[in-house]
N, C-alpha and C positions, 0 to 999 in steps of 0.2 A: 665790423667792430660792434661788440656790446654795451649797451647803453642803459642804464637802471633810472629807469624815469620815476621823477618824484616831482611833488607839489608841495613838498616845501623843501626851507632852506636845510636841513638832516641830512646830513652825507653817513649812511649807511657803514659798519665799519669791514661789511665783507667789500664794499667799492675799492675801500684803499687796500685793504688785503689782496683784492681779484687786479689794480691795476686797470678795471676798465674803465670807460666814461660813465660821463653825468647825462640825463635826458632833463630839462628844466623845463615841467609844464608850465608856463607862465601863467597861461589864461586858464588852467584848473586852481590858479592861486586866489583870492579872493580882492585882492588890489595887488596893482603893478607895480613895486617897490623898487625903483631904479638904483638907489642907493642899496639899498640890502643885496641886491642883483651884482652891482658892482663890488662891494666887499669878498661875497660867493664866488665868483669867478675869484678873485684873488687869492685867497684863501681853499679852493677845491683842492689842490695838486693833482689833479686827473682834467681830460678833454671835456671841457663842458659844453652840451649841444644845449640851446635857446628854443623852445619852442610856443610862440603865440597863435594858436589858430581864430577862427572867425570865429564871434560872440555874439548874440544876438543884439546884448547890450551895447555893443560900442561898432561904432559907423567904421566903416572901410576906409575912411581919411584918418581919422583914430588909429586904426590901425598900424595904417602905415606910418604916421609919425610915431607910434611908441616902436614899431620894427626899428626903425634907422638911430632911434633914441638908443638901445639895444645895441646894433651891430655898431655904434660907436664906441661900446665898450670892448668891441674885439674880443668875442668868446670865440673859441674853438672851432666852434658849426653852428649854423645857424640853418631852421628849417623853414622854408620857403613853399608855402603851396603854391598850386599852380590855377587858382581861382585868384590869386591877386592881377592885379592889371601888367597885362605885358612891359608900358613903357615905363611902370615902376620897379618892375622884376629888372629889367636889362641895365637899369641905371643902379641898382643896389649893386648887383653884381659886378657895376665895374668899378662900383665908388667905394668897395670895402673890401677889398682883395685880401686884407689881414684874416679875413674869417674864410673856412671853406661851409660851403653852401651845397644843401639838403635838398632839392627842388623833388616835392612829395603832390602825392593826386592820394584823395580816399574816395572811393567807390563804395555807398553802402546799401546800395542798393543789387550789388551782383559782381559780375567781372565784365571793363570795360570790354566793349562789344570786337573792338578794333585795337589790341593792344601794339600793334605796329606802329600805328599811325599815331596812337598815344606818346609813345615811347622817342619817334622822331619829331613831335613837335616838341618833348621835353629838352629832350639833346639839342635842338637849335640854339637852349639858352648855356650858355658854357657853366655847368657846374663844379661840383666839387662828385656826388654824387645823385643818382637821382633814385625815388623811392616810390611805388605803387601798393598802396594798402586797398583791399579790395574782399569781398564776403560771396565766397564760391558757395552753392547751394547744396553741394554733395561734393564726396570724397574724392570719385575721380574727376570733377572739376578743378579740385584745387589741386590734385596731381595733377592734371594740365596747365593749371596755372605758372604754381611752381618753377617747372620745367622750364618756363620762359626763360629762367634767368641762363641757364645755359645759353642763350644767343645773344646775351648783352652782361657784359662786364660789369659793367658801372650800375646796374639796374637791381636795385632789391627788392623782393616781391614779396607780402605780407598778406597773410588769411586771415581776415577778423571774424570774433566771434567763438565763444566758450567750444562747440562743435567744432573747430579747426584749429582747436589751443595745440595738439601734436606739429601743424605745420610750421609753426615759430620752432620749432628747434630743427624738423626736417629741414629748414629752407635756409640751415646753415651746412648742411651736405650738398645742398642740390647748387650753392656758390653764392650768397644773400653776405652782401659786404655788410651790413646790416642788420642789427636784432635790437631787440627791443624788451626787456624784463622789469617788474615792478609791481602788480597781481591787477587783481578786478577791479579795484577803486580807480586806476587808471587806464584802462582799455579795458573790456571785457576780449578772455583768450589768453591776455598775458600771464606767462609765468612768473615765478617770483623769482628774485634773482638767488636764491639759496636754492632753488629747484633748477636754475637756467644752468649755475655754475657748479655745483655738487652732485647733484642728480644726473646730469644729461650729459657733463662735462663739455658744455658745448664749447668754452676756449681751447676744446685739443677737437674739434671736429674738423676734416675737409673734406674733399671733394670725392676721395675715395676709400671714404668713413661706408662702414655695409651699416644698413638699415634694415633693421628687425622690428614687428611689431606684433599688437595685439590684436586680434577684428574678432567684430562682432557687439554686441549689445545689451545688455548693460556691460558696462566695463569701468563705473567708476569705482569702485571696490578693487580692484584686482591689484595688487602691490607686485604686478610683473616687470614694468617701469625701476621701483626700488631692488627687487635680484636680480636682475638682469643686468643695466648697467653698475651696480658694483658690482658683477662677477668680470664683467668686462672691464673694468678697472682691474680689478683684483690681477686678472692675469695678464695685463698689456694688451689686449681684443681693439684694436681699433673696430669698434661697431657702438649703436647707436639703436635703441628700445624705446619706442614709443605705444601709447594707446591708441586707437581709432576706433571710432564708434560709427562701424561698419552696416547699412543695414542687407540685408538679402537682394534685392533687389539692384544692388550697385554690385555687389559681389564679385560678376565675370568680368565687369569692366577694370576693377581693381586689380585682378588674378593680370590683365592683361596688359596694365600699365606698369605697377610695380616693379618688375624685374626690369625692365627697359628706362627707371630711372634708380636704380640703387639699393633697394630691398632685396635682400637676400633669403630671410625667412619671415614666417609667421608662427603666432599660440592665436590657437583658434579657440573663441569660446561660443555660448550661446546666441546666438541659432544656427549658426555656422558651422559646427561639427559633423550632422549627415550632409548640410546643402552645398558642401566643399566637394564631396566625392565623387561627383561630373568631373570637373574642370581638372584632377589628378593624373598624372601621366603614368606616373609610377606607385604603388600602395603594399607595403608590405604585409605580408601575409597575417598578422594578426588583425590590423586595422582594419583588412579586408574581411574578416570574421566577425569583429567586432560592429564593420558596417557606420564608424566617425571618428574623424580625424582630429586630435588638436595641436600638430604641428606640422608645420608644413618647411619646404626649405628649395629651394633653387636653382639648378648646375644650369645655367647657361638659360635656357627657354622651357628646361624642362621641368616640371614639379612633381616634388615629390612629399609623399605624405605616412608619416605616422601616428602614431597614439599612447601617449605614456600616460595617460588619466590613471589608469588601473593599476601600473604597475607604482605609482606613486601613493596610491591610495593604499596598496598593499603593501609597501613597504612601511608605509606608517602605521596602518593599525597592526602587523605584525609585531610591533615595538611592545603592546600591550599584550596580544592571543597569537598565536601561531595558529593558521586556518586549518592547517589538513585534518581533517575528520570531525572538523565542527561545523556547526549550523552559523553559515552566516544571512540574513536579514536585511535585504535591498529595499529601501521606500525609492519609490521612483522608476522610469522606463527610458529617461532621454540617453546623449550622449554619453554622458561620464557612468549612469550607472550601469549600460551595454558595459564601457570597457574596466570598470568595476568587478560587472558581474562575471567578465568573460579570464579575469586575471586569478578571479579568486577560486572559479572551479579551475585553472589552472593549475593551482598550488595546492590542489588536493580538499576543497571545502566542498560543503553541502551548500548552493545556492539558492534562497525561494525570494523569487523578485514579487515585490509587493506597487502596485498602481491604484490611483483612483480610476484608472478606464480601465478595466480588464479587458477589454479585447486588444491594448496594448503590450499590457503587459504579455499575454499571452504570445502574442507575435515575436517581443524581443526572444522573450523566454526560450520559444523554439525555435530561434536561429541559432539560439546560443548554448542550447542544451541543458537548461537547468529549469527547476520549479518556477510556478508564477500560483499568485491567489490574488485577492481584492486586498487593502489593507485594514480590514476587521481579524487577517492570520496573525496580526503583529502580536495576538494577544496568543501564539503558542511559543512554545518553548526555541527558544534560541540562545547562542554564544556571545552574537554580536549582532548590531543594528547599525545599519548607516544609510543617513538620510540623505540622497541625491536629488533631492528636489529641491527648485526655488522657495518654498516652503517652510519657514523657520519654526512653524510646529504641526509639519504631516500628519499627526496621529495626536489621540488624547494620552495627557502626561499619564493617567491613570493605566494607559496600557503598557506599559517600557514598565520592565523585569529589574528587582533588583538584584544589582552586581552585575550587571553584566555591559562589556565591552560596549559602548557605544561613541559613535563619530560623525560630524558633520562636514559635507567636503564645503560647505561656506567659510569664505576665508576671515569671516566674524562671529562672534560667539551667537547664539541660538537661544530661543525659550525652548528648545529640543533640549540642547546641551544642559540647559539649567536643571530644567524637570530630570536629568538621567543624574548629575551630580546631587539633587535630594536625593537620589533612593542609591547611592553609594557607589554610582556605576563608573570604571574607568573611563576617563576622556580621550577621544583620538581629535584634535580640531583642527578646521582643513589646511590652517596654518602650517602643519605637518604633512600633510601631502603637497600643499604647494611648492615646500622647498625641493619636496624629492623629484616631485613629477618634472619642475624647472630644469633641477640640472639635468636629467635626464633629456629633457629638449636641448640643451647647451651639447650633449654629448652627442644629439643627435646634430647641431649644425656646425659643431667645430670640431670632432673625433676626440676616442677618447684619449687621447697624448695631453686634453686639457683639462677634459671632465670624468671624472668615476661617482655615477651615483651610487 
């Protein structure tokens, strides 16, 4: 069940539209207002869950008389940690049967060492269900975490912390009776519930929802989360897009968990795109040219990988210039402007890849067959310019040509883009290649009977 936790009395109007529950932070409320409490529950029309945790301010005897003062109102659920005293726990429990009972553990210092034995001393107290919030220190930690809930029904497992914000919505695929939405004032990690229930569509998720996502790092920018699941709305896709901020060094261990809990594909972005091409099984012959992947996808154990950077890239700035026999103008050597540069001498253009390292440049250059200089060349004659660098102004404005085609593949606007817009010059923004390059990843992991880019 999803729960929209607030701290105050505000009932949300997407709650009563969405039909789900209420989370009642109590002790995030500033005094315990038992009357306002009890009007609330009256008045919600939705499941309301109560939750009081420890407070520095108020003694554990406090506590547990305002708890009982509480569950004698009979709200819906009530969350019961498992730092309260046993002979208190076992007598609430049988003295308030009207309410079904939360018995929660938060771990925030890692994941409990011993979650077996955790999980069987919860179950000895008979709840309603039982709930483990807990702060895995890397990705495939919390994919292992996760997973747990596959061996207990009743058990839902929670990642705290802004770095594990994707696993609140994964951990409603992997079987989490349980979620929790509201934003950062109240958990840090938490989504908001217009993100939980629009975005991610998490009340139509189950068990055998395919999970796609994002890796690699930076990825707070990347609006792949926003096309991705509405395309998969759009077309009935039971599937499920999320971000992870993947770093290299977890990479194999992810490539090796993921398919073995429900991930289906990835968009791979920086630094990810050449340090993916070890771990591929299968690589189609341009990618293999190209030398970085940014999408990957999964039949069974096997992986496999492509690269639609360029051909998105070139779909868009061809909207403004048609390449073949003009001069186009690469800043940059990484992943995206390799499959950039290797798309555009494809379709007939003049390539000169432009780097601050030249012996970079040079390298890409002659895998891929086309020009390379220093980027003090920016200042000859060209068609078109496009900035592939993290870089939001590569070059001095005074060197960019007026009129002439220029593009940023950032999916936000540029002091590149501004300085090209004073001197008259058409816009490509990478806004435009991102939708092209996307569906093209959607055509690559669902055929094309659903996608035509």
């Amino acid at each position: 069940m999803l729960f929209c936790s607030l701290k105050t009395y505000e009932i949300p109007e997407l709650v009563r539209k969405s039909q789900i529950g209420i989370e009642l932070r109590l002790d995030l409320m500033p005094s315990l207002n038992l009357q306002k409490t009890k009007e609330f529950l009256e008045r919600a029309g939705v499941p309301v869950l109560c939750t009081l945790r420890k407070k520095d301010d108020i003694s554990e005897e406090t506590r547990e008389e305002k708890i009982e003062e509480l569950l004698a109102l009979n709200p819906t659920f009530f969350d019961l940690e498992m730092d309260l005293r046993e002979e208190f726990l076992r007598r609430v429990l049988h003295a308030y049967q009207k309410t079904k009972i939360i018995l929660s553990h938060h771990d925030w210092q890692g994941v409990p060492s011993n979650l077996d034995a955790l999980y069987k001393k919860m179950a000895s107290f008979d709840a309603f269900a039982y709930k483990i919030a807990a702060t895995p220190s890397s990705v495939p930690e919390t994919l292992r975490f996760l997973s747990q809930t596959k061996r207990y029904p009743r058990l839902s497992l929670i990642a705290m912390g802004m770095e594990r914000q994707w696993s609140r919505v994964v951990g409603g695929v992997m079987g989490n009776a349980l979620a929790y939405a509201g934003g950062e004032e109240i958990a840090p990690g938490q989504l908001t519930l217009k993100e939980m229930v629009e975005t991610y569509r998490y009340l139509s998720l189950q068990k055998k929802t395919r999970i796609y996502a994002l890796i690699g790092n930076p990825i707070t920018k990347s609006r792949g989360h926003l096309y991705h699941n509405a395309f998969f709305g759009k077309q009935g896709i039971d599937a499920l897009y999320v971000k992870i901020a993947l770093p290299p060094e977890e990479l194999e261990e992810f490539l090796v968990l993921a398919p073995e809990l429900g991930f289906f594909g990835c968009s791979v972005t920086m630094p990810l795109k050449e340090k993916v091409l070890p771990f591929i099984d299968a690589l189609d012959a341009e990618a293999a040219t190209i030398g970085a992947v940014n999408t990957l996808k999964w039949e069974g154990r096997c992986l496999f990988g492509t690269n639609t950077d360029g051909k998105g890239a070139l779909d868009a700035l061809e909207e403004k210039l048609m390449v073949a026999g003009k001069r186009i103008v690469l800043l940059g050597a990484g992943g995206a402007a390799r499959a950039i540069a290797f798309e555009a001498k494809r379709r007939g253009a003049d390539v000169l890849l432009l780097n601050r390292t030249q012996e970079r440049a040079r390298g890409v250059a002659e895998e891929l067959g086309v020009q390379w200089a220093s980027l003090s060349a920016i200042k000859e004659e060209y068609d078109a310019v496009v900035n592939c660098t993290p870089d939001p102004m590569p070059v001095e404005a005074s060197d960019l040509q007026e009129g002439k085609v220029t593009m940023d593949i950032s999916i936000t606007p540029t002091p590149f883009l501004e300085a090209a817009f004073k001197k008259a010059s058409p816009l490509v923004y990478g806004e435009e290649m991102f939708v092209r390059q996307a569906a093209r990843q959607s055509h690559f992991w669902f055929g094309e009977s659903l996608c035509n880019p």
